[in-house]
N, C-alpha and C positions, 0 to 999 in steps of 0.2 A: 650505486653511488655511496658515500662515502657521509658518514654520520658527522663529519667534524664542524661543517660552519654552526649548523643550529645547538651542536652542545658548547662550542667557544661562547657564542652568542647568549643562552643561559647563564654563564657562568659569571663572565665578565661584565653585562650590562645590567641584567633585570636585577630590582632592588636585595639587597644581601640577604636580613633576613626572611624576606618569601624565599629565596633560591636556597639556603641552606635548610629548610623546613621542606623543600622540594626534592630534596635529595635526601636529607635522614629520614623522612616516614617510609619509602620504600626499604629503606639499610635496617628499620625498626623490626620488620617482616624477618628478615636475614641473619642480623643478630638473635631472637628470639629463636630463630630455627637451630643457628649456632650451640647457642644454648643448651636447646631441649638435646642435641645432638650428643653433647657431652654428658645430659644430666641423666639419661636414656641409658648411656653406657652404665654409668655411675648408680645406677638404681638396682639395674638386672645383674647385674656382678657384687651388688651388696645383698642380691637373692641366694648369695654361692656361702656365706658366712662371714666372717671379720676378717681371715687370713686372704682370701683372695681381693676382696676389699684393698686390705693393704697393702698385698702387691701391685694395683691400681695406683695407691696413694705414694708409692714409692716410684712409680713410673712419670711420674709427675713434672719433676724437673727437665726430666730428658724430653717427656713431649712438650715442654715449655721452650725448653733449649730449641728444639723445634721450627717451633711456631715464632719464636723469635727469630729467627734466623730469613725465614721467608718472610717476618714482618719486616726487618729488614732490604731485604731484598725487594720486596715488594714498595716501600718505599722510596726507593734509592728510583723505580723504575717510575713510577706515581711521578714523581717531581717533576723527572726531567721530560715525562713525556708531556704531564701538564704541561710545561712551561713550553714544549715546542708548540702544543696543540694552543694555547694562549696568544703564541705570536704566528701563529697560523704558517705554522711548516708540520706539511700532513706527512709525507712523506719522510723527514726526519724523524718523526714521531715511529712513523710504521719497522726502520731500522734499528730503531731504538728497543723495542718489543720483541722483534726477532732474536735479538742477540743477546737479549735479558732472558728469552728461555733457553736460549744455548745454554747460558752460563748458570742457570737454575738447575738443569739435567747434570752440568758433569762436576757440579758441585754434591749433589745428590748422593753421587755413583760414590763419591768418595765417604760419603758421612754414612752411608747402609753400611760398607764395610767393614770401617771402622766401629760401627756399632754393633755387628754381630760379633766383633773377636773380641771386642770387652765388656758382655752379659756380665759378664760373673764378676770378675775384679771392679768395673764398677757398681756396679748395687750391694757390695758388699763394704766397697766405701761408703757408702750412702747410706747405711746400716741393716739393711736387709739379713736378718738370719738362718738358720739353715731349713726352719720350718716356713720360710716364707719364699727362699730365693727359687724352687723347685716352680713356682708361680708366673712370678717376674720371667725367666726363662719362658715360659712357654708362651706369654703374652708377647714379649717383648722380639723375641724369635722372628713373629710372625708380623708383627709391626715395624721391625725393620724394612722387610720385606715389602712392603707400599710406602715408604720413603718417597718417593716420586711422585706418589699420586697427591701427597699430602703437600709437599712445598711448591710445586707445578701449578697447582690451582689457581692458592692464595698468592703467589704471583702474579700469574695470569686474571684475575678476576680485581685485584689491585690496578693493574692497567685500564683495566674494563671500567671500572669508577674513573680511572683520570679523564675521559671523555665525557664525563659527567652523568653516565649512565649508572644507575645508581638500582635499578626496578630489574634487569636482566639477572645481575651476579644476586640479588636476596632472592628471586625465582628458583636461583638452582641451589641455593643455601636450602632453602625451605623443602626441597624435593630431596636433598640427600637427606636431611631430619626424618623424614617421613619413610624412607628405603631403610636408613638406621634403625628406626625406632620395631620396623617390620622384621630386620634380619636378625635383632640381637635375641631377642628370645628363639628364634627356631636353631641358631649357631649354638645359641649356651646349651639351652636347654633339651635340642633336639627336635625333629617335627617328621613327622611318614617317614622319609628316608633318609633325612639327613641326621645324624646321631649327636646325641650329645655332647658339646664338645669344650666345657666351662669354659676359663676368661680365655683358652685357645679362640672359642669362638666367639667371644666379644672383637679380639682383634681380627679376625680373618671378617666380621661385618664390617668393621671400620675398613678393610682394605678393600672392599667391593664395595662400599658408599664414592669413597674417595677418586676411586676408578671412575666410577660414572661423574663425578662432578668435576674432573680435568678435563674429560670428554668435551664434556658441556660447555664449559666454559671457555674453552679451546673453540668451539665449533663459534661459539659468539664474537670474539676476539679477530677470529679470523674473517669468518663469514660474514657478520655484520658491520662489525663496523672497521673492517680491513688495514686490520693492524700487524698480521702478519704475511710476511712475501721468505718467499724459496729462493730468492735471488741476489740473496746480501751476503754472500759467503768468504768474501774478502776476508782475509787474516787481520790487513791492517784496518778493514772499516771496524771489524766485530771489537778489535783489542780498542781502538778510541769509543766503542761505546761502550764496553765495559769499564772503561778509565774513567766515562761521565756517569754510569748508574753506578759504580763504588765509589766511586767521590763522595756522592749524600750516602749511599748505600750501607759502606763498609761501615760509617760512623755510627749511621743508624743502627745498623748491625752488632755493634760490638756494645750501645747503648742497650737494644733489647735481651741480647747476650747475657748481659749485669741480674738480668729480672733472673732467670733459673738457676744461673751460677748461684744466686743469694737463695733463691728455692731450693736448691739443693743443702745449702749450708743449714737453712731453716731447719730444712727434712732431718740433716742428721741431728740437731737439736731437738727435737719433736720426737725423732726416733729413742731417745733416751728417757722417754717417758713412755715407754712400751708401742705394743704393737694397736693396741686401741686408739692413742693416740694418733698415731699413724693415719690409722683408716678415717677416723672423726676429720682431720684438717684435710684429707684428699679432698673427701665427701661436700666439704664444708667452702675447698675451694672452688667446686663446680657449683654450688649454689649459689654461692656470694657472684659469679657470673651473672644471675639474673639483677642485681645491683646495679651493674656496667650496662646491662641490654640496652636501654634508652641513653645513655649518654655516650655508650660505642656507636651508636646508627650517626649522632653526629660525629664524633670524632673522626669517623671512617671518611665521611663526608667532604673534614679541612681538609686535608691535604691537597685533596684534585681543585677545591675552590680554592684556595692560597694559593695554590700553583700554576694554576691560569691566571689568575689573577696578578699573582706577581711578573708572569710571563710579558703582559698586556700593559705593565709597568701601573698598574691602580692600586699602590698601596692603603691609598685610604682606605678602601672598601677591606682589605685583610686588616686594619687595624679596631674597623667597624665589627667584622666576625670577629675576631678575638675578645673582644668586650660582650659582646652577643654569649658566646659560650664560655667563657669562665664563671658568669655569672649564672648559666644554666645549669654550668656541671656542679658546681656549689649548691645552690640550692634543692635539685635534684638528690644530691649526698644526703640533705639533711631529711628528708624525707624516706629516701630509702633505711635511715639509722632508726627509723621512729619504729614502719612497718616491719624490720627485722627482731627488734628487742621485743614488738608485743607478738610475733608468732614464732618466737626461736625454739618453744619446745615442741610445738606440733610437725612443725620443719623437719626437726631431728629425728623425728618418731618414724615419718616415711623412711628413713634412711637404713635405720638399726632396731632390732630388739635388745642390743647388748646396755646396759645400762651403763655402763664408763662410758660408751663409745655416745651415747643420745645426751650424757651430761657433759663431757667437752665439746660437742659439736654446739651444742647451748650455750653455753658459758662465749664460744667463738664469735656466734653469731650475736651476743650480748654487746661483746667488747669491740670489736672491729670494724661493725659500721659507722662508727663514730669518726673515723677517716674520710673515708669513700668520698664524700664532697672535694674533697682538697687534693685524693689520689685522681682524678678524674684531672682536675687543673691541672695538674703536674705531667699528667700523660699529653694533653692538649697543648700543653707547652712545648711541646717535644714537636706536635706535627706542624707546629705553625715555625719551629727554626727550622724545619726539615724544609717544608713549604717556602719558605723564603731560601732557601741557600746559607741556610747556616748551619751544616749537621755538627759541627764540631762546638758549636754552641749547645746544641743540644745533647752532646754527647755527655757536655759538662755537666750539664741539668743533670744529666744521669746517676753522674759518677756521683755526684756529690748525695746525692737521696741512697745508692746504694752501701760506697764506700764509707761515707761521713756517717752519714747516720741508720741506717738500715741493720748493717751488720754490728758495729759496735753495740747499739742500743742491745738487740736480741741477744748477744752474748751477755751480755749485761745484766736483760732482764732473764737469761735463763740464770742463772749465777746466781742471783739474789734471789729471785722469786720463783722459780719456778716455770713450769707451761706456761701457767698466764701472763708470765713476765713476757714472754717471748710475746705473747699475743698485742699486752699495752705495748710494747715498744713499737711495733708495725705501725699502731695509733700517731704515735709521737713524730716517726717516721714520718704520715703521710701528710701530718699538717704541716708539719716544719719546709719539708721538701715543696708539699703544695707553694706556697707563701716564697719560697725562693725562686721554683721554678717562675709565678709571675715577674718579681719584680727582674728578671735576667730577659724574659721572653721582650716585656716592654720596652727594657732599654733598648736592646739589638735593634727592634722595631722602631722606635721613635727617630734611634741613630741613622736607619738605611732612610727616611721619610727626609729628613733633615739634611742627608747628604744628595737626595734627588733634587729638595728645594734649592740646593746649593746651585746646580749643575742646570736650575731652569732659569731663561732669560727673563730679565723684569720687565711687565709691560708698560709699552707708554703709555703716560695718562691722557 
């Protein structure tokens, strides 16, 4: 039987904040595994020295670029299945799923390609030099190459949350964390039989974590709560659902898109302050991860609740979680800014013995959290036009935090100041953006609330 009445039923009826508290403690478990997943790679590869470090930290964009893309993707799929499973069409839902991983596979097939035939021309754009590209090559080579297991997933397990299931996809988060955290020393460093095999074999464990968590999660997707069927294979059914999950999809997409295109732009700024540089802000971006852990469990959370929800046409209650988490992700910021500045140099110390490289990671972790409360809002802004059928609202939120202010400022603050210019601009970035993305998220919202009041009959007295 079919999981869908009691997770619609969750979503749309029991009071907002118990239900969003119901679903981000189990996402808390998920994100934290996420985390360590990364910070695991990022630890055991900064055991290899500062050069391979930094071919880590230059790979950066492109596994952004990534992870954007299936963030994408995976929301475009989140929305609309929400919204089917909200108005209680199971069976649209289950079409819907099918044909979001068709088009997640042979988009896949085309972005592995394209990425093993420009190793070299791009990371050499990106500032990689000749003591460092011989790295990125052997890493990158081999991460090409589970391309699928890495966007397959977070696809697929994005669906898994629109049903409100939230405790199944952090189970298999926390089980690949723990397979990574096992494989990456016996790949780098070698064990009985398997040889030595440095940041080659940081990515060849990341392509067998990844493997088993598509499996996984595939197997829950299907088997549980049966959302995918072998029997939709119409040309014209698959192309109108691909029409409705690019709809929110592509926009979301070419939004999350913005985040490593500017990561990359970063990189090559950052790369002109050497290769230590380099390595200190890769390092620095996996940590600052544990930042986002609690306010990604809910973030992960909106989308499938706004999207049932708006499904089942109960705005008020997405306008109630909206108020609910801006006000957490804020506050949350300001506390993470306090715990980072009083242990930014002990932080750094696990990372490096190089002294340039544990004094800009310090200095990062100084300046930067002073954001975080307001980048948090601003990301959450995004999933609730996403959640509502607004991606192109959101798209805008995007543009304007990247284009307006993101890139300008950091050329700016490299220009005049230096690294750390680059660093406070991010700062300036995140509040400024924070504070727009509200006041754009509200309006759109108050506006669809207003125009439903319109459209309801008045009652007689």
């Amino acid at each position: 039987m079919s999981e869908r009445p009691s997770s619609a039923a969750r979503l749309t009826q029991r009071p907002v904040l118990t239900t969003l508290l119901r679903m981000a403690v189990p996402m808390l478990g998920g994100t934290f595994a996420m985390n360590a997943f990364n910070l695991a790679d990022t630890w055991f590869v900064a055991q290899l020295g500062t050069l391979p470090l930094a071919a880590m930290g230059f790979s950066f964009p492109v596994v952004m670029f990534l992870i954007s893309l299936s963030a994408g993707l995976g929301m475009g799929a989140t929305a609309v299945v929400s919204h089917a499973l909200g108005a209680d069409r199971h069976e649209e839902a289950r079409v819907l799923t099918t044909h979001t991983l068709i088009l997640s596979v042979s988009i896949v097939a085309v972005i592995s390609v394209a990425g093993w035939l420009t190793i070299d021309p791009l990371f050499s754009l990106l500032g990689a030099g000749d003591d460092v590209m011989p790295l990125v090559r052997e890493y990158m080579t081999v991460w090409y190459s589970g391309v699928v297991f890495m966007v397959l997933p977070m696809t697929a397990a994005n669906i898994v949350r629109a049903t409100g299931d939230t405790v199944r996809p952090s189970m298999i988060m926390m089980g690949s964390s723990i397979l990574n955290i096992i494989l990456d020393p016996i790949m780098i460093f070698g064990f009985a039989f398997v040889p030595a095999m440095g940041i080659k074999g940081a990515a060849l464990a990341t392509l067998i974590t990844r493997a088993f968590s598509c499996t996984a999660v595939l197997y829950v997707l299907g088997r549980k709560h049966h959302l995918i069927s072998l029997r939709h294979w119409s040309p014209r059914s698959m192309l109108r659902s691909w029409g409705e999950v690019l709809k929110i999809g592509l926009p979301s997409c070419l939004s999350s898109v913005l985040m490593p295109i500017s990561g990359a732009v970063i990189t090559w700024l950052v790369a002109q302050h050497g290769p230590e540089a380099v390595a200190a802000c890769g390092a620095a971006g996996r940590v600052e991860m544990f930042a986002f852990m609690v306010p990604m469990a809910l973030g992960i959370s909106l989308v499938p609740f706004v999207g049932q929800n708006f499904g089942a046409g109960r705005l008020d209650r997405v306008r109630d979680a909206q108020r609910y988490s801006y006000l957490f992700a804020f506050g949350f910021g300001l506390f993470m800014a306090v715990v980072f500045a009083i242990f930014a140099g002990p932080i750094a110390r696990i990372f490096s013995e190089d002294e340039t490289v544990i004094r800009i990671l310090s200095r990062y972790m100084w300046i930067m959290p002073a954001g975080y409360g307001m980048m948090e809002v601003h990301r959450y802004c995004g999933f609730f036009l996403n959640g509502i059928k607004q991606p192109l609202h959101s798209f805008g939120v995007n543009l304007v935090r990247v284009l307006v202010l993101l890139l300008p400022l950091s050329l700016a603050g490299n220009l005049w100041f230096g690294l750390y210019g680059i660093f406070f601009a991010r700062v300036l970035t995140d509040l400024l953006s924070g504070g727009v993305g509200v006041l754009w998220s509200v309006r759109v919202l108050n506006g669809l609330i207003r125009a439903k009041l319109s459209r309801e009959p008045v009652p007689l007295a």
